[in-house]
C-alpha positions as CSV (number, residue, x, y, z in Angstrom):
1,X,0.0,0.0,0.0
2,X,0.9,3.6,-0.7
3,X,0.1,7.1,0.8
4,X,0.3,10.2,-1.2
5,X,2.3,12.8,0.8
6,X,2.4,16.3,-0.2
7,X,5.8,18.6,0.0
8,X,6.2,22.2,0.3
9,X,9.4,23.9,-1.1
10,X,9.4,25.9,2.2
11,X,11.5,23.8,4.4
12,X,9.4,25.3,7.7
13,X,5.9,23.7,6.3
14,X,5.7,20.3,7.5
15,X,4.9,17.5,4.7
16,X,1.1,16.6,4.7
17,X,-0.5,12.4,4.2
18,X,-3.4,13.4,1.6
19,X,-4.3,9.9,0.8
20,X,-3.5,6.4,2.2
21,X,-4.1,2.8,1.3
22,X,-3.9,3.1,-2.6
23,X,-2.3,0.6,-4.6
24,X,1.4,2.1,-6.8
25,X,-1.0,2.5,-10.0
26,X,-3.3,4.7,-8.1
27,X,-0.6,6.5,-6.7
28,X,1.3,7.3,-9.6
29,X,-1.8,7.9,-11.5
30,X,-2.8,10.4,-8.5
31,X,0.9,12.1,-8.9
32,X,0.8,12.3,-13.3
33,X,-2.3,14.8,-12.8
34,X,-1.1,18.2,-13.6
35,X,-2.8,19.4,-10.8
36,X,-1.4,17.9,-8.3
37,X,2.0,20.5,-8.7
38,X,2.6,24.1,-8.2
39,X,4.0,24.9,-11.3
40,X,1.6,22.6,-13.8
41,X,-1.5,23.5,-11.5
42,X,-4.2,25.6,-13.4
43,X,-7.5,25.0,-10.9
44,X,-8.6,27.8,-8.3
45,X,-7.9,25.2,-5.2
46,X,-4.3,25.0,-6.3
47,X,-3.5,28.6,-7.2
48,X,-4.4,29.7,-3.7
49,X,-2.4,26.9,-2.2
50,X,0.3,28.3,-4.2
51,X,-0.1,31.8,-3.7
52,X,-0.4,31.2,0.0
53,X,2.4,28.6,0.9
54,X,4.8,28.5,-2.3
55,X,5.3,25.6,-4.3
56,X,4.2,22.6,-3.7
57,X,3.9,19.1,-5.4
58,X,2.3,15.8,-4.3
59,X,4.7,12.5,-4.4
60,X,4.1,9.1,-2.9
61,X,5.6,6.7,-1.0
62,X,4.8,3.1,0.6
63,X,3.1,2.8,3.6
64,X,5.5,1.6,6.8
């Protein structure tokens, strides 16, 4: 199982857990959405989460 975890370039914002208990297919098709990055990001949700904490993008990893 795998957990998407979202990172913030600004080393003082802690990493979030957005998802957990996805299989690697659904996390890598979760991360190969544009919208799920700063810079590729084009919906009003991620704009503000830009404009208000910097850049951002989501990654995964597998669940300890």
């Amino acid at each position: 199982m795998y957990r998407i975890i979202r990172h913030y370039r600004d080393t003082g914002i802690p990493r979030q857990v957005i998802e957990r208990g996805l299989s690697l297919a659904e996390a890598q098709g979760h991360c190969a959405d544009p919208e799920t990055s700063s810079s590729t990001c084009t919906n009003p949700v991620g704009r503000r989460r830009t404009r208000t904490v910097g850049h951002w993008f989501d990654g995964y990893e597998e669940a300890r």
